[in-house]
C-alpha positions as CSV (number, residue, x, y, z in Angstrom):
1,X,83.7,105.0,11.1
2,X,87.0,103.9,9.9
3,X,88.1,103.7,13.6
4,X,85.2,101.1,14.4
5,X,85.8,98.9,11.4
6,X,89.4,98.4,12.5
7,X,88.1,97.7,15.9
8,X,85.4,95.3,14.8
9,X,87.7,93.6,12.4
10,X,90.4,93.3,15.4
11,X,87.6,91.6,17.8
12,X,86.8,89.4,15.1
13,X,90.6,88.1,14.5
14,X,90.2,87.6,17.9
15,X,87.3,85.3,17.7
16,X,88.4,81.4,18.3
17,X,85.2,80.3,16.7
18,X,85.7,81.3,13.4
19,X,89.4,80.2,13.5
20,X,87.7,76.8,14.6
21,X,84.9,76.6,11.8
22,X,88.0,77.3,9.6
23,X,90.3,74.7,10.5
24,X,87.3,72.4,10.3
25,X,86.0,73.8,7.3
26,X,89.7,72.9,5.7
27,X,89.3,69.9,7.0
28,X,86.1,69.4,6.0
29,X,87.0,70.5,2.3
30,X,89.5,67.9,1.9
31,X,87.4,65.2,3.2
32,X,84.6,66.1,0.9
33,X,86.7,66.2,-2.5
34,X,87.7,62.2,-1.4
35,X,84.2,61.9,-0.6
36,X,83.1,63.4,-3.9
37,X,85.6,61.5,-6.2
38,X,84.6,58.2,-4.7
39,X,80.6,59.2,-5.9
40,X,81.9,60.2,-9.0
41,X,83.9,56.7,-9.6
42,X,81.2,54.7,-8.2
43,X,78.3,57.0,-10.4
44,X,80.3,56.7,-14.0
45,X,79.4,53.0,-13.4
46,X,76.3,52.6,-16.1
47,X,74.3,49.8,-13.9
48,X,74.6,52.5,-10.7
49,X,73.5,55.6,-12.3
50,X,70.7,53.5,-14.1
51,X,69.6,52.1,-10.5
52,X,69.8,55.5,-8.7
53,X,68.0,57.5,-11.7
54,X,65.1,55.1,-11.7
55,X,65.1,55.5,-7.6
56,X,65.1,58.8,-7.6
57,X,61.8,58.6,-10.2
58,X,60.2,56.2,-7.8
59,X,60.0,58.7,-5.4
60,X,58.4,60.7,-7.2
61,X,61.3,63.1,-8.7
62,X,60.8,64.0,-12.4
63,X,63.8,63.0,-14.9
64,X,64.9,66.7,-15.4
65,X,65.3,67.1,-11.8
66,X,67.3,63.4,-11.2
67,X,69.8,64.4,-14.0
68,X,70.1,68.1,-12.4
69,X,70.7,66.3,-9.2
70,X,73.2,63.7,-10.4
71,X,75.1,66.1,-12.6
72,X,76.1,67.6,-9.2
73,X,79.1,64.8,-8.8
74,X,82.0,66.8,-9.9
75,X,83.6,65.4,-12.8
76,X,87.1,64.5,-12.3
77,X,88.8,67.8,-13.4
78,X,89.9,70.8,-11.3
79,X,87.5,73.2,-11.5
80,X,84.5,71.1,-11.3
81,X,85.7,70.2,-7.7
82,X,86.1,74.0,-6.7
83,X,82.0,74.7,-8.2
84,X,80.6,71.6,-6.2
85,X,82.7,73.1,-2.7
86,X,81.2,76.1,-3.5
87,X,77.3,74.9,-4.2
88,X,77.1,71.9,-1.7
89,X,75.8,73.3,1.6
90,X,78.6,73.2,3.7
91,X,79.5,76.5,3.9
92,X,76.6,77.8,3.7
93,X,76.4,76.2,7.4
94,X,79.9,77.2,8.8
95,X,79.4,80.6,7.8
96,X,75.8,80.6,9.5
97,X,77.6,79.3,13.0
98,X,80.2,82.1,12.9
99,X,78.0,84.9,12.1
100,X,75.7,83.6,14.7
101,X,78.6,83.3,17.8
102,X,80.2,87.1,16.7
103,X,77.1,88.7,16.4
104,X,75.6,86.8,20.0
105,X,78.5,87.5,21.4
106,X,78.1,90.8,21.1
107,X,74.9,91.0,23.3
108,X,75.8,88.4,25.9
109,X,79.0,90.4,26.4
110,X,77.7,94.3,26.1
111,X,79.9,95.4,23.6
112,X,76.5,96.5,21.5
113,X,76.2,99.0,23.8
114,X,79.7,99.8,25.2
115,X,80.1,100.8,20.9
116,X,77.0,103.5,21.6
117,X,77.6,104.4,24.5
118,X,80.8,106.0,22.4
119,X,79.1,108.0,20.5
120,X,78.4,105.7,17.1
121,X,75.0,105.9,15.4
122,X,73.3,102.9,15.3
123,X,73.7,102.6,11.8
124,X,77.3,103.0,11.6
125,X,77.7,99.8,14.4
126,X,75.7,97.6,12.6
127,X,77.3,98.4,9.1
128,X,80.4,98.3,10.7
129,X,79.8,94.8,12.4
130,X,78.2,93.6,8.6
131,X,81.6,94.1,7.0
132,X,83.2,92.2,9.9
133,X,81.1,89.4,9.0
134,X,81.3,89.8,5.5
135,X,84.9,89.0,6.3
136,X,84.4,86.3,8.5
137,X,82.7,84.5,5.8
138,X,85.5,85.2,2.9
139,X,87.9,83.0,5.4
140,X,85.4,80.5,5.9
141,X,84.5,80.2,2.4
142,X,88.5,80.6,1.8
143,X,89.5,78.2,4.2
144,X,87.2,75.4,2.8
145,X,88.2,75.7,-0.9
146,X,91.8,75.8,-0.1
147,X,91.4,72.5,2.0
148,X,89.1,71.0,-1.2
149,X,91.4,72.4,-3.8
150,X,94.9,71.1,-2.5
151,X,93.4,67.2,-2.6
152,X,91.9,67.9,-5.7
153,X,95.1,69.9,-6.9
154,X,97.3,66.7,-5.8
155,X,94.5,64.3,-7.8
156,X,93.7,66.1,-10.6
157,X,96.0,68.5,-13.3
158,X,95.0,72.1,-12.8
159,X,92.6,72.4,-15.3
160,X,88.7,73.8,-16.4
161,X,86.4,72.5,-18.8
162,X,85.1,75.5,-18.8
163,X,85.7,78.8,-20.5
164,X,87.7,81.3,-18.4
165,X,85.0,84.2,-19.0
166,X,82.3,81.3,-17.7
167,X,84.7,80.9,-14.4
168,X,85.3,84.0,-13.7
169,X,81.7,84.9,-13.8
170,X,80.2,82.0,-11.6
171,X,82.8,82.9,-9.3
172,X,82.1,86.5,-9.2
173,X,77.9,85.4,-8.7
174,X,79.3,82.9,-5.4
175,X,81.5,85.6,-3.5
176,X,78.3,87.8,-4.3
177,X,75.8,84.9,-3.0
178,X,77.8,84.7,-0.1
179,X,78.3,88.7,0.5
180,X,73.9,88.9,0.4
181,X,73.9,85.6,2.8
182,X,75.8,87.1,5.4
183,X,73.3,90.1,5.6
184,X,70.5,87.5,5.8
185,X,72.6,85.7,8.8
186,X,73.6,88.7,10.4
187,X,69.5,89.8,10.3
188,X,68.4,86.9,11.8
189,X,71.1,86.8,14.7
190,X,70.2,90.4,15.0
191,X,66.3,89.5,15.9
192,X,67.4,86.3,18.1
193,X,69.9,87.8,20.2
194,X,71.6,84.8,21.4
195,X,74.3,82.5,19.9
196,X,72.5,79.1,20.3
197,X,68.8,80.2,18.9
198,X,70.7,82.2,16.2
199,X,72.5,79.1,15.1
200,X,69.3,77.2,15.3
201,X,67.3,80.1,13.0
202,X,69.7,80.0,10.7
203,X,70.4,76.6,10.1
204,X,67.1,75.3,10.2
205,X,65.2,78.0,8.3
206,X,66.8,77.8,4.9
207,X,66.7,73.6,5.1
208,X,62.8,73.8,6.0
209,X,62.2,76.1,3.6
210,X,63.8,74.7,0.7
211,X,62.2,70.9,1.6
212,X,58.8,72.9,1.7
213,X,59.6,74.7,-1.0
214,X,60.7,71.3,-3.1
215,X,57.5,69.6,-2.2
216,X,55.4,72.3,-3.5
217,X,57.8,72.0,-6.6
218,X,56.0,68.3,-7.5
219,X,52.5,70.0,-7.9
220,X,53.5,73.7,-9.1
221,X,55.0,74.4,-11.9
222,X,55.5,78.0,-11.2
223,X,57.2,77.2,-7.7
224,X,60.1,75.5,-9.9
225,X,60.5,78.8,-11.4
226,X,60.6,80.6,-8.4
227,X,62.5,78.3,-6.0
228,X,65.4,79.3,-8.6
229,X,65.2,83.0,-6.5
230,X,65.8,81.4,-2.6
231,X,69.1,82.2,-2.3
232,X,70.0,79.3,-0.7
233,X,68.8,77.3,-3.9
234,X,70.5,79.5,-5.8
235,X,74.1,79.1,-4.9
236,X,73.2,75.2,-5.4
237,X,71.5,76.2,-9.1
238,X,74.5,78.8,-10.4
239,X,76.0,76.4,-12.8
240,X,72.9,75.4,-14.1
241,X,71.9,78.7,-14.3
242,X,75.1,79.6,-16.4
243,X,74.7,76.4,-18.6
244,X,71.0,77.4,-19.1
245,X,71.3,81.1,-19.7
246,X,69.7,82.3,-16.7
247,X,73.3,83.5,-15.1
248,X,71.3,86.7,-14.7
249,X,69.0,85.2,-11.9
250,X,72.1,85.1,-9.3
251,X,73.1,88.3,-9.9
252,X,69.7,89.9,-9.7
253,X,68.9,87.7,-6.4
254,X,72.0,89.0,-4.9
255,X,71.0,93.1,-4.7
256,X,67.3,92.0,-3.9
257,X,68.5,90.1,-0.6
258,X,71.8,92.2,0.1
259,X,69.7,95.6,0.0
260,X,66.5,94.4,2.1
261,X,68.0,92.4,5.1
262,X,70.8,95.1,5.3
263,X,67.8,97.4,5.8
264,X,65.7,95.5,7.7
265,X,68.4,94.6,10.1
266,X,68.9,98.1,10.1
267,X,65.6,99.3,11.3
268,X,65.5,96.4,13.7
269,X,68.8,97.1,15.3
270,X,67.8,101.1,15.4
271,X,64.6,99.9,17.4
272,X,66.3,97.6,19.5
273,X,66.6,97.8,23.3
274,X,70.4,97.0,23.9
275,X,71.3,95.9,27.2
């Protein structure tokens, strides 16, 4: 087992996309923290909150919902940046494409069954390649907070307004988010078997859903409780949740989706026809 890790993890280093997405995503990170402390400036002006707060009513968005979604401009202090990289969707997308091109790649090119045909358990390949890409999205996620955090470093002093027991825990329920989301990639690149249609699933899935899931939120009252469980709302909500007392939410989400797409993926990938 230890043998294939090392193997895995080799092909992975190898893997141009994910050096790509992570130049990109540095890139990316940077652009977004000048991007973000622009919205922030322009926001902290009274006339232009007032204007896009009674907007965001007139489309039907209640006031509890506007000032959750305008509170999401990062004040101009250090940590506040690093949350908002973390919560804001982008990564969430990088780390989909390079789960999706390692684990296609693996069919298109026959290495699936090459790894078999050694004498692995179906099991052991598929847990194997899961800590692979458990790894490919600690750069990703690594590679965007470092490009975020050196502009906001450079603008801003190094410093929270938060407590250190507060940081430390909403960074410990994000690298656990991210950990469960990678098994939820990896199980739907599994089923789709090639790169592009993998990419697609996984994109477009959690971004219908969570539109769907926000339209049903203006007419059920529950669904606004329950929304707070998709974990792709979640990693957007874990601030929030902390400020609110419902910190527990992430880090019961994360077992419930790490444990049941690992073995779901599992039983797929042990039923599979690999060519």
């Amino acid at each position: 087992m230890g043998r294939l890790i090392l193997s895995d993890l080799k092909k992975l280093m190898r893997c141009r996309t994910l050096w790509v997405c992570a130049v990109i995503g540095f890139l990316t990170g940077m652009s977004m923290t000048f991007l973000y402390d622009a919205a922030w400036n322009n926001m902290t002006d009274t006339t232009n909150y007032q204007m896009v707060f009674s907007f965001l009513k007139t489309i039907g968005m209640d006031s509890d919902t506007s000032k959750q979604l305008l509170s999401q401009f990062p004040q101009e202090v250090f940590w506040q940046y690093i949350n908002t990289l973390f919560s804001d969707g982008n990564l969430i997308i990088f780390s989909a494409i390079v789960i999706s091109v390692y684990i296609g790649t693996e069919y298109n090119e026959g290495t699936f069954k090459n790894t078999l045909s050694r004498g692995f358990s179906r099991t052991s390949v598929y847990t194997s390649k899961y800590i692979s890409c458990v790894v490919s999205t600690a750069i990703t996620v690594i590679a965007y907070l470092a490009g975020g955090g050196i502009v906001a470093a450079i603008k801003f002093d190094l410093t929270t307004d938060v407590s250190d027991e507060q940081m430390i825990l909403m960074v410990l329920a994000y690298s656990g988010l991210y950990i469960a989301l990678t098994a939820v990639f990896m199980f739907i690149s599994v089923i789709s078997k090639k790169t592009g249609l993998a990419i697609a699933l996984n994109i477009v899935i959690p971004i219908f859903v969570s539109i769907f899931v926000r339209i049903l939120t203006f007419g059920f009252e529950w669904v606004q409780k329950a929304v707070k469980f998709w974990i792709f709302d979640t990693i957007t909500l874990v601030q929030t949740l902390y400020q609110n007392d419902n910190i527990y939410i992430a880090f019961t989400v994360i077992p419930i989706y790490l444990v049941l797409f690992l073995i779901l993926g599992i039983i797929i990938f042990n039923r599979q026809d690999i060519k």
